[in-house]
PDB file of N, CA, C, O and CB in Angstrom:
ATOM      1  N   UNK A   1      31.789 -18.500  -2.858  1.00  0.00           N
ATOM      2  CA  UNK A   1      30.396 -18.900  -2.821  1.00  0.00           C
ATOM      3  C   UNK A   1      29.663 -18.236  -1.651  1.00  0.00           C
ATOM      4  O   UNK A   1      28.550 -17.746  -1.837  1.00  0.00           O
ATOM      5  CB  UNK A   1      30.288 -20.419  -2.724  1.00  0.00           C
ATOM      6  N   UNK A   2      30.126 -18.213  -0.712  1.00  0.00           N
ATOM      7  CA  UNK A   2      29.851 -17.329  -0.038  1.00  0.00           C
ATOM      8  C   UNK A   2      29.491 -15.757   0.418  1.00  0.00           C
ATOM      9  O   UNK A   2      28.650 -15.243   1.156  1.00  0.00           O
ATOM     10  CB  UNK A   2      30.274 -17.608   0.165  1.00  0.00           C
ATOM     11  N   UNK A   3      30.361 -15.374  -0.253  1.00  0.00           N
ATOM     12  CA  UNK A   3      30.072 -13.663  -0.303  1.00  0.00           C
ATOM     13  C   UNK A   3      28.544 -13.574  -1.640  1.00  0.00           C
ATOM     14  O   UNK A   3      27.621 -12.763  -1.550  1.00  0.00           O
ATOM     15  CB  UNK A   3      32.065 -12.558  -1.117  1.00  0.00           C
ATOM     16  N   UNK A   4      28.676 -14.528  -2.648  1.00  0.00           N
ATOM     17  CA  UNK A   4      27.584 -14.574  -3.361  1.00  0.00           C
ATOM     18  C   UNK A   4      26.209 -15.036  -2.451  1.00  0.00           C
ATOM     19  O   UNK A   4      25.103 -14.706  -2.878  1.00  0.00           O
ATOM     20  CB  UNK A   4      27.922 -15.500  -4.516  1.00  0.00           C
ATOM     21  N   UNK A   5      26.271 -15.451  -1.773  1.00  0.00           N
ATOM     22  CA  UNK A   5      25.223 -16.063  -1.149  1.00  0.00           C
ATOM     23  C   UNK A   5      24.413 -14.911  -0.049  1.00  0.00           C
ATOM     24  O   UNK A   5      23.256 -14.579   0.208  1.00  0.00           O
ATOM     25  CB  UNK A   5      25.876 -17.410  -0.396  1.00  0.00           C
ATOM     26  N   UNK A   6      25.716 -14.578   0.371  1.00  0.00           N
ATOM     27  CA  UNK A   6      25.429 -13.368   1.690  1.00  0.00           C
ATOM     28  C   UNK A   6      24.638 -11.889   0.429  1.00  0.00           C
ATOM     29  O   UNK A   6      23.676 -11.142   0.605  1.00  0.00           O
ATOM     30  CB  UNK A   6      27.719 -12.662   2.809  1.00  0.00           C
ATOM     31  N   UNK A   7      25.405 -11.997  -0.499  1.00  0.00           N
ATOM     32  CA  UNK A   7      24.678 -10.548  -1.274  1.00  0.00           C
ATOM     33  C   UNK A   7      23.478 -11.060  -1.718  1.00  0.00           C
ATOM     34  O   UNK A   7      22.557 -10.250  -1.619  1.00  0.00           O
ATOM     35  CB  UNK A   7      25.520  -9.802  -2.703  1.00  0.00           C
ATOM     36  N   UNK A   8      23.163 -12.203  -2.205  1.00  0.00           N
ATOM     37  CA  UNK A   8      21.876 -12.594  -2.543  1.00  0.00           C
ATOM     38  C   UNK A   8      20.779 -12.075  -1.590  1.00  0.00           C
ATOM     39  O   UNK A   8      19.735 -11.493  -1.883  1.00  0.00           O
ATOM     40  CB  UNK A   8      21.853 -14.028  -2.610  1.00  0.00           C
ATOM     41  N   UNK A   9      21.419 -12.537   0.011  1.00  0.00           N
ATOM     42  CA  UNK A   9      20.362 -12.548   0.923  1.00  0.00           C
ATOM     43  C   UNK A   9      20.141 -11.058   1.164  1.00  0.00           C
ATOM     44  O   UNK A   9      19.101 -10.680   1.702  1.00  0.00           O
ATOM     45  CB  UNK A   9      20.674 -13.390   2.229  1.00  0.00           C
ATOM     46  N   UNK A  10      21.024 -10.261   0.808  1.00  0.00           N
ATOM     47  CA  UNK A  10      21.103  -9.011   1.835  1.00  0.00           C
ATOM     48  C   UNK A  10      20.646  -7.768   0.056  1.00  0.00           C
ATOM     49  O   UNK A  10      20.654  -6.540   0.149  1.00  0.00           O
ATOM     50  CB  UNK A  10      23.435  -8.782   2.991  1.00  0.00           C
ATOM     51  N   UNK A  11      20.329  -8.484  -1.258  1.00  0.00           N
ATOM     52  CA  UNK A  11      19.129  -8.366  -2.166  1.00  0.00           C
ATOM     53  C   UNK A  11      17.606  -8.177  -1.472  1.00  0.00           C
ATOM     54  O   UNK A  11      16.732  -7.321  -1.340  1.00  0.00           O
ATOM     55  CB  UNK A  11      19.124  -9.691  -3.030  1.00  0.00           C
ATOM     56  N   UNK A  12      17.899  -9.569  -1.121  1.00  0.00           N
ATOM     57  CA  UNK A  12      16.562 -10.274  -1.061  1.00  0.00           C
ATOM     58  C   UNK A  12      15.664  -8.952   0.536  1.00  0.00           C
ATOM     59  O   UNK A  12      14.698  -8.190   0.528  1.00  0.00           O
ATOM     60  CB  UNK A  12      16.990 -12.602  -0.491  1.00  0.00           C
ATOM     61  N   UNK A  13      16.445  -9.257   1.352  1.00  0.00           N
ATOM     62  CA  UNK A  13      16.119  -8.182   2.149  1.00  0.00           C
ATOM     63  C   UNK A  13      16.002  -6.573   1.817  1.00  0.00           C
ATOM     64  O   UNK A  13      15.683  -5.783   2.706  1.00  0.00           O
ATOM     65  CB  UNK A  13      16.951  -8.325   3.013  1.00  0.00           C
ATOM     66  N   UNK A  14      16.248  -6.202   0.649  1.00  0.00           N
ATOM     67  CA  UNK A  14      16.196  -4.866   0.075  1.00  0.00           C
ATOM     68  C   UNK A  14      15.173  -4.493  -1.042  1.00  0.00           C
ATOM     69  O   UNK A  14      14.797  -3.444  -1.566  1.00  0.00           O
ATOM     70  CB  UNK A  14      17.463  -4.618  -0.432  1.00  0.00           C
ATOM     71  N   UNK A  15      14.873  -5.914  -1.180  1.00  0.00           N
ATOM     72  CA  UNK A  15      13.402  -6.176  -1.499  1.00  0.00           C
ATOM     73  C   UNK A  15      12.131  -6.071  -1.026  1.00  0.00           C
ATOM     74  O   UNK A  15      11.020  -5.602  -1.273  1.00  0.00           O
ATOM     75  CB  UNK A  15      13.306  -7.021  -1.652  1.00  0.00           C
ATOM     76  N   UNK A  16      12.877  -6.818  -0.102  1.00  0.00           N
ATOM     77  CA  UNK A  16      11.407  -6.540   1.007  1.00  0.00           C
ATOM     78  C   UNK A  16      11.204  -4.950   1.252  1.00  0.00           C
ATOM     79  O   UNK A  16      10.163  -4.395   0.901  1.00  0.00           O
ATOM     80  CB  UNK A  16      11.668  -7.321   2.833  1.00  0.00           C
ATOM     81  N   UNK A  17      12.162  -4.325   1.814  1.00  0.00           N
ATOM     82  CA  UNK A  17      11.704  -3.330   1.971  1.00  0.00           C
ATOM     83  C   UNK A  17      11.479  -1.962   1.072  1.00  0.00           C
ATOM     84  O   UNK A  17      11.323  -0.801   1.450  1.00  0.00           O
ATOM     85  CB  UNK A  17      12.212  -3.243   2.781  1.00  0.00           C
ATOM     86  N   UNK A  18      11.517  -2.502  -0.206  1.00  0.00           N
ATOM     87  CA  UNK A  18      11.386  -1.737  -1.524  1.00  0.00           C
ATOM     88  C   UNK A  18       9.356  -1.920  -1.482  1.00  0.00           C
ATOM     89  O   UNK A  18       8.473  -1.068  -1.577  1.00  0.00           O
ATOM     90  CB  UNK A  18      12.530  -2.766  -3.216  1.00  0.00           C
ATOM     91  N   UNK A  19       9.293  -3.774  -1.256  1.00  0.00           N
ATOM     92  CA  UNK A  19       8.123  -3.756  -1.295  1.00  0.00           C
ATOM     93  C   UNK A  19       6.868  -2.799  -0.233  1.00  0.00           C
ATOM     94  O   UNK A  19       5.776  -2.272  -0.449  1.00  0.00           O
ATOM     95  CB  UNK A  19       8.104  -5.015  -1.253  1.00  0.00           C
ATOM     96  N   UNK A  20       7.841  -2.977   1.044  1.00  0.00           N
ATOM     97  CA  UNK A  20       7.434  -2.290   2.244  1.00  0.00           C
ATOM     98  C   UNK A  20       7.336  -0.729   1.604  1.00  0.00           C
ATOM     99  O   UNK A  20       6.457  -0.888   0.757  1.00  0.00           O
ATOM    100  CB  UNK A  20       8.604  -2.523   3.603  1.00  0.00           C
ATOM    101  N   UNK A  21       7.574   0.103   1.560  1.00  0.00           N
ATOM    102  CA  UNK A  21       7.494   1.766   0.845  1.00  0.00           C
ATOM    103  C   UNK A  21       6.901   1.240  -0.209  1.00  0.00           C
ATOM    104  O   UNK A  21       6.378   0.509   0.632  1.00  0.00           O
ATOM    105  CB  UNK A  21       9.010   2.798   0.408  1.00  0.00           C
ATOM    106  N   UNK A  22       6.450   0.874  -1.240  1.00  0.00           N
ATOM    107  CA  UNK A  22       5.377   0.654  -2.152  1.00  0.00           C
ATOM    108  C   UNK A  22       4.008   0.545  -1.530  1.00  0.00           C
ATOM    109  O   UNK A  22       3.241   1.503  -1.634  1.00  0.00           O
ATOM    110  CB  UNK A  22       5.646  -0.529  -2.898  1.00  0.00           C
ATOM    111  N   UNK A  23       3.657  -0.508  -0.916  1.00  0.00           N
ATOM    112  CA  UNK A  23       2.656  -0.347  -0.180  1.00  0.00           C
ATOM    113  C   UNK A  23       2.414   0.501   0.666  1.00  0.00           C
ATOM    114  O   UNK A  23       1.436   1.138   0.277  1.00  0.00           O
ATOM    115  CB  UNK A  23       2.501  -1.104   0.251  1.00  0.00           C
ATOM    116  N   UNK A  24       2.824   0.922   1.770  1.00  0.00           N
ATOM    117  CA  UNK A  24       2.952   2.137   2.501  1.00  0.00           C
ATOM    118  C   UNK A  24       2.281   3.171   1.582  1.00  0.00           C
ATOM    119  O   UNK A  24       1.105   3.533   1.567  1.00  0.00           O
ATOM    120  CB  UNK A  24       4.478   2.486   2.862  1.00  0.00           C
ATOM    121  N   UNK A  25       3.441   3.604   0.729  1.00  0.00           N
ATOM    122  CA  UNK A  25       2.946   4.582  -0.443  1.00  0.00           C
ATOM    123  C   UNK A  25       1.437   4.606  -1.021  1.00  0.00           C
ATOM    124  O   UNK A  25       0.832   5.669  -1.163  1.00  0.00           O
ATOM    125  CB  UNK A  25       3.795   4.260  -1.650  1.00  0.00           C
ATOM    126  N   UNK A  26       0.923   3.451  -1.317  1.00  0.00           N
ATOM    127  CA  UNK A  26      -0.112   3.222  -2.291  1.00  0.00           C
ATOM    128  C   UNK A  26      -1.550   3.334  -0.908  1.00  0.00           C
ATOM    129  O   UNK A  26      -2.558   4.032  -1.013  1.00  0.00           O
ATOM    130  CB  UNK A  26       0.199   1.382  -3.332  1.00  0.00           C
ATOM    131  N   UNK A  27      -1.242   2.547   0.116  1.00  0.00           N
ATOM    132  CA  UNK A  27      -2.118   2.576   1.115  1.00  0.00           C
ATOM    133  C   UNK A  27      -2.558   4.119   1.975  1.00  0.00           C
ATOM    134  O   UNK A  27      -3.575   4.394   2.611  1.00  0.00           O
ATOM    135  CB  UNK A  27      -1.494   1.576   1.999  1.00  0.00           C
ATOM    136  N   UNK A  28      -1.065   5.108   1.614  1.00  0.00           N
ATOM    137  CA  UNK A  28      -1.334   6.681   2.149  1.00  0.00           C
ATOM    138  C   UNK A  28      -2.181   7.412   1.002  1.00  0.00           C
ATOM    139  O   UNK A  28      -3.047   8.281   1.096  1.00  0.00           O
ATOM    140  CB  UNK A  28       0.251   7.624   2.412  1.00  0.00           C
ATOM    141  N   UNK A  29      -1.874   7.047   0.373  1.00  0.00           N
ATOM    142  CA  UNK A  29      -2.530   7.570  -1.245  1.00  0.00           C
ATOM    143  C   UNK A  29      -3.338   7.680  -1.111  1.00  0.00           C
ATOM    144  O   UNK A  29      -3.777   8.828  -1.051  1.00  0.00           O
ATOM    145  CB  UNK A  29      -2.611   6.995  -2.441  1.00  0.00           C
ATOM    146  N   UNK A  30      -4.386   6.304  -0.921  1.00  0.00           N
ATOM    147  CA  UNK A  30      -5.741   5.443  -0.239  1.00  0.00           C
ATOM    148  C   UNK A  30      -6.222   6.734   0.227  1.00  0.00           C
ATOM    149  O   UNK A  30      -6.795   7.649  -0.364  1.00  0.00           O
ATOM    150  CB  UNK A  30      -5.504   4.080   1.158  1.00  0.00           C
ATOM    151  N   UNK A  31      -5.728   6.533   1.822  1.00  0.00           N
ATOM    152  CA  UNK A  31      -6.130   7.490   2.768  1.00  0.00           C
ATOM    153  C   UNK A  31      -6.234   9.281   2.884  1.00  0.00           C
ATOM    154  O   UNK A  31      -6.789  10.111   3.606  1.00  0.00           O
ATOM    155  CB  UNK A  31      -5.379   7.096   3.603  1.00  0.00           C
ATOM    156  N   UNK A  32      -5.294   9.255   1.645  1.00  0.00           N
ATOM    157  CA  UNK A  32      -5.535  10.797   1.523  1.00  0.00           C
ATOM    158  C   UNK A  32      -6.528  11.300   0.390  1.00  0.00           C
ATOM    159  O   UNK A  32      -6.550  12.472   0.015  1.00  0.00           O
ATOM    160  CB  UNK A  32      -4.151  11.490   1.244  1.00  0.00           C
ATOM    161  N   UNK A  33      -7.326  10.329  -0.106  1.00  0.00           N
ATOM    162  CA  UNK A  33      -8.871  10.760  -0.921  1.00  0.00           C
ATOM    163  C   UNK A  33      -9.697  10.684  -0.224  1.00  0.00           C
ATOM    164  O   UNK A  33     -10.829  10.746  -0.702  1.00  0.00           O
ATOM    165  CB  UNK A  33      -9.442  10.026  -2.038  1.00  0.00           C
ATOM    166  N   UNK A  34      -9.537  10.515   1.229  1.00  0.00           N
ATOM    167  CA  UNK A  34     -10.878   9.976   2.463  1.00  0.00           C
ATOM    168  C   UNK A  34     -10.691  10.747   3.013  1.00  0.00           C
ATOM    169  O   UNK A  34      -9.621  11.356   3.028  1.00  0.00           O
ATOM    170  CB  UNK A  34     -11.015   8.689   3.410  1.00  0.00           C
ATOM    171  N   UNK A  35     -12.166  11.122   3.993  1.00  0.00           N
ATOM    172  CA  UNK A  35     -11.935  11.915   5.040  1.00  0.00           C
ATOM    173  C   UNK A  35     -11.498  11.391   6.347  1.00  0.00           C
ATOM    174  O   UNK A  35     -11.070  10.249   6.516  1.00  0.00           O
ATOM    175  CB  UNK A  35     -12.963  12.558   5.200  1.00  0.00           C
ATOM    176  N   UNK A  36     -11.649  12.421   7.397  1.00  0.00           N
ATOM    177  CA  UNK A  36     -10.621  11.839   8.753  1.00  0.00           C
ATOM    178  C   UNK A  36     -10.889  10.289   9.316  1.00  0.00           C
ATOM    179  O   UNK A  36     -10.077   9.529   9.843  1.00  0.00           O
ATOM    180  CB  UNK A  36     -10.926  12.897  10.240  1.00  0.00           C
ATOM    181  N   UNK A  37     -12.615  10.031   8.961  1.00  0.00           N
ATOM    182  CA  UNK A  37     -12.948   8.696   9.650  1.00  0.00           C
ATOM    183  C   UNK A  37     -12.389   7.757   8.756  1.00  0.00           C
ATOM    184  O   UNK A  37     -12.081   6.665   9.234  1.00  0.00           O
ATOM    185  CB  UNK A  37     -14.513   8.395   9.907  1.00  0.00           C
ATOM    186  N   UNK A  38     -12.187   7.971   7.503  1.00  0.00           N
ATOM    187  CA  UNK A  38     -12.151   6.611   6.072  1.00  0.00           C
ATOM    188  C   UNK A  38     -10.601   7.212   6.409  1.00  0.00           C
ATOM    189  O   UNK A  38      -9.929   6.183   6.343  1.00  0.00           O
ATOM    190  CB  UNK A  38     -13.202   6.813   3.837  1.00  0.00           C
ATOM    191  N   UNK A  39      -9.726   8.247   6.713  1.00  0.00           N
ATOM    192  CA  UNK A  39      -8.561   8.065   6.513  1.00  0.00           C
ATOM    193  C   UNK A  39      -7.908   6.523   7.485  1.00  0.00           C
ATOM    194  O   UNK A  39      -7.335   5.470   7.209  1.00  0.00           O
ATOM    195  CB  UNK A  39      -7.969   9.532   6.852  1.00  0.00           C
ATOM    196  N   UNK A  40      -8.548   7.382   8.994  1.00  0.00           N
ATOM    197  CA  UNK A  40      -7.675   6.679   9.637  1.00  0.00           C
ATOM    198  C   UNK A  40      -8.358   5.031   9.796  1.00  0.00           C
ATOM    199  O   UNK A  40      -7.647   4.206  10.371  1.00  0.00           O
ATOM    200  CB  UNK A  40      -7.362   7.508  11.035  1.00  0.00           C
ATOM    201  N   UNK A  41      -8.954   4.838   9.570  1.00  0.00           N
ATOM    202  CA  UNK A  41      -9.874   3.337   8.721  1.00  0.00           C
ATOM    203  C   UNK A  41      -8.802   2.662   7.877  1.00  0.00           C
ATOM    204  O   UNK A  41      -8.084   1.740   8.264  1.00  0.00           O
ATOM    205  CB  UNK A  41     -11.380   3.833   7.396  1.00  0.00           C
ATOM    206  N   UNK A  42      -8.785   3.199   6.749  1.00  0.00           N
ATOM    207  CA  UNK A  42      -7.434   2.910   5.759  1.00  0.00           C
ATOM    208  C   UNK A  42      -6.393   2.598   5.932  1.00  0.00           C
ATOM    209  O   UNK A  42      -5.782   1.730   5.309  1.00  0.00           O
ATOM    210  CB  UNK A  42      -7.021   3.651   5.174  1.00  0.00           C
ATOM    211  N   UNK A  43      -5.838   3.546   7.201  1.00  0.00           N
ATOM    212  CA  UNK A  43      -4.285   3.749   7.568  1.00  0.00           C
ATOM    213  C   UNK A  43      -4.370   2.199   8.518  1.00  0.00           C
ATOM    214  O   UNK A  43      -3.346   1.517   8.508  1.00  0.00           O
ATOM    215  CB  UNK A  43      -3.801   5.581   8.656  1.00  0.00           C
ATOM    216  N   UNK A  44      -5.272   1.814   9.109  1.00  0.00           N
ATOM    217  CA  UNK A  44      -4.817   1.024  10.227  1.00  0.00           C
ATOM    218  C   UNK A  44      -4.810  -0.456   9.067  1.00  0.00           C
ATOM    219  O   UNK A  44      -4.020  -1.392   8.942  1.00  0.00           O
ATOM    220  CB  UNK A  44      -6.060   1.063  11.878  1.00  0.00           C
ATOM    221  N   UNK A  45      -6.063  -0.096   8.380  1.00  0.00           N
ATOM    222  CA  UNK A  45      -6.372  -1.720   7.897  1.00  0.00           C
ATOM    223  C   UNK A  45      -5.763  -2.279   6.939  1.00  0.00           C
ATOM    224  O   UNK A  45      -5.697  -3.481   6.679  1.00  0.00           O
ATOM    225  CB  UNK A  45      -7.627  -1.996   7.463  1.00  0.00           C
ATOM    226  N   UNK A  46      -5.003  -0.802   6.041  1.00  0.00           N
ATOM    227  CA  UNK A  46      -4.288  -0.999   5.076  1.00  0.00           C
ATOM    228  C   UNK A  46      -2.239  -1.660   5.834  1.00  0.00           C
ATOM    229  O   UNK A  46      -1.376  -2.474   5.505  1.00  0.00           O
ATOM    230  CB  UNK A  46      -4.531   0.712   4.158  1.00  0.00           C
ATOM    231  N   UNK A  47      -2.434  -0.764   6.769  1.00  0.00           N
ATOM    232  CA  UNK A  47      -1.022  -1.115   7.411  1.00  0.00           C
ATOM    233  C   UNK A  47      -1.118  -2.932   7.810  1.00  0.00           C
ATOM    234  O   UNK A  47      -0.275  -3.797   7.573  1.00  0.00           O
ATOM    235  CB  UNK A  47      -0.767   0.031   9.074  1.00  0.00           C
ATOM    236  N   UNK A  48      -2.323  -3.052   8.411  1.00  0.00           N
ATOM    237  CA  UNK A  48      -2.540  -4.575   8.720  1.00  0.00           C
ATOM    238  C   UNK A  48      -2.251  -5.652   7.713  1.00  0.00           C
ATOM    239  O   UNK A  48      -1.573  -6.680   7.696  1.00  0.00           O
ATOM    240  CB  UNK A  48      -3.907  -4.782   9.048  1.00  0.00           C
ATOM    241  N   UNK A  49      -3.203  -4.873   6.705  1.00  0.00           N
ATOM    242  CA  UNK A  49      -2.678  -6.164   5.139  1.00  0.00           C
ATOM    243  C   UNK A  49      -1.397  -6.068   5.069  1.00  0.00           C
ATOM    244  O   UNK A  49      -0.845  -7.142   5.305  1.00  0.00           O
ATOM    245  CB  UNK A  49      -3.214  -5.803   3.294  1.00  0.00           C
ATOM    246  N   UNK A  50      -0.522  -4.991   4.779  1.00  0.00           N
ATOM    247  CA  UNK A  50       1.172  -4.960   4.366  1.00  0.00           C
ATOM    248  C   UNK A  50       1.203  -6.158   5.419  1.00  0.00           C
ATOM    249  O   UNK A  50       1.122  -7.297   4.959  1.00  0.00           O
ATOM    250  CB  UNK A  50       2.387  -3.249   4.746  1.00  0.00           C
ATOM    251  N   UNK A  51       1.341  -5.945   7.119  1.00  0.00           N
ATOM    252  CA  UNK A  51       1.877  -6.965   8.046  1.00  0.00           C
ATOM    253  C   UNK A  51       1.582  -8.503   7.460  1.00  0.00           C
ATOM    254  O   UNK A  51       2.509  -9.266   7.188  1.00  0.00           O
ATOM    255  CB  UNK A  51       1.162  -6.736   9.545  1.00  0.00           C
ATOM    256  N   UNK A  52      -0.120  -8.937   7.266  1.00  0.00           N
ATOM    257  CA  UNK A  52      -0.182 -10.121   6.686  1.00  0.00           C
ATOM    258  C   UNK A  52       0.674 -10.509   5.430  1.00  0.00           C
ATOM    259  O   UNK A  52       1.349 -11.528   5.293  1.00  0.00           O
ATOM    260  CB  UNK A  52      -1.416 -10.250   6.432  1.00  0.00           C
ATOM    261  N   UNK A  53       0.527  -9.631   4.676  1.00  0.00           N
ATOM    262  CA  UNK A  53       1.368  -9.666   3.613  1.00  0.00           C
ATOM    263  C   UNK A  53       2.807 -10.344   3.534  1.00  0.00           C
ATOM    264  O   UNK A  53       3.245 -11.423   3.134  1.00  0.00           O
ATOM    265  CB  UNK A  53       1.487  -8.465   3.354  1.00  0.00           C
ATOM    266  N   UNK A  54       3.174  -9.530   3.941  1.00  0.00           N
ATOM    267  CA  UNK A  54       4.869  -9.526   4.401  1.00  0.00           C
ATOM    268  C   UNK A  54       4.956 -10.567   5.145  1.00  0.00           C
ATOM    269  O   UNK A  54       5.912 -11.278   4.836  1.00  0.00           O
ATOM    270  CB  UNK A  54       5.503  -8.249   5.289  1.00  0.00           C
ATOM    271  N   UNK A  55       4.148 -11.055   6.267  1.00  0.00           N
ATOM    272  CA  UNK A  55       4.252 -12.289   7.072  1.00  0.00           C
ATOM    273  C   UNK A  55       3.953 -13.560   5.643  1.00  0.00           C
ATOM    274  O   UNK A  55       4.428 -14.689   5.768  1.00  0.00           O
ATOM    275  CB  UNK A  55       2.850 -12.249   8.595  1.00  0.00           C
ATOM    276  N   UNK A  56       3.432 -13.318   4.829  1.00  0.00           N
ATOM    277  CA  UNK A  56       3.152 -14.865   3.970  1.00  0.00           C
ATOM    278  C   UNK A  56       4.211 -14.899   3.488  1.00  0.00           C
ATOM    279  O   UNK A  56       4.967 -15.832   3.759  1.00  0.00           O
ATOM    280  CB  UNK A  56       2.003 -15.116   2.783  1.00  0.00           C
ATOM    281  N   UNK A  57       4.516 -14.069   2.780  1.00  0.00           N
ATOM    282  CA  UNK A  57       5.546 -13.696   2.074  1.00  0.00           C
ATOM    283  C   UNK A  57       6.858 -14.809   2.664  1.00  0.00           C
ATOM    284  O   UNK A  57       7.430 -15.755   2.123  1.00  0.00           O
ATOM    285  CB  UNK A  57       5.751 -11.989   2.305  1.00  0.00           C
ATOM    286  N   UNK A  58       6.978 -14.214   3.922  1.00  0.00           N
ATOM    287  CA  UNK A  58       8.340 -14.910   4.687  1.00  0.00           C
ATOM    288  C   UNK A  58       7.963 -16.524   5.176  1.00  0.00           C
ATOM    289  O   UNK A  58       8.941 -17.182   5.529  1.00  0.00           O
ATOM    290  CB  UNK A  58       8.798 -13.876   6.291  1.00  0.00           C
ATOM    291  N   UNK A  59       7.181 -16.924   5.203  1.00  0.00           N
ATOM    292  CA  UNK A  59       6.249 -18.027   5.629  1.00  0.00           C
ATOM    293  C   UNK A  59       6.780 -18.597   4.743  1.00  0.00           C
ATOM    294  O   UNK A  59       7.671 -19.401   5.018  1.00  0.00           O
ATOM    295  CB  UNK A  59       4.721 -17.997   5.698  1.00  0.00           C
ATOM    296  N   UNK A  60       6.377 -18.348   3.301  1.00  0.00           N
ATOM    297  CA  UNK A  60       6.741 -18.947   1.705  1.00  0.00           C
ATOM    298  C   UNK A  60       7.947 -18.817   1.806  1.00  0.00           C
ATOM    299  O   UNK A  60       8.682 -19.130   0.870  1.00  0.00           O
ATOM    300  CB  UNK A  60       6.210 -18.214   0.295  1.00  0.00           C
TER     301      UNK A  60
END
């Protein structure tokens, strides 16, 4: 029961960071149809949501 439990968790954490490079991905995307001011605009505010994100996420 144990080793099931530990792979669940160590899933669950490979998740997250599957989700983490999705967003990343989708938020550079963003930033590379903008110019230098809307890029780096994007890059910061978009990186900020992932953080909130990911923080509810673990909250829940």
């Amino acid at each position: 029961m144990n080793y099931i439990s530990n792979t669940l968790s160590f899933l669950r954490v490979a998740a997250f960071g599957l989700n983490h490079v999705a967003l990343a991905i989708a938020v550079f995307a963003l930033a590379d149809m903008l110019g230098a001011t809307g890029h780096w605009i994007t890059v910061v505010l978009g990186n900020l949501f992932i953080l909130v994100l990911e923080g509810a996420i673990v909250v829940i």
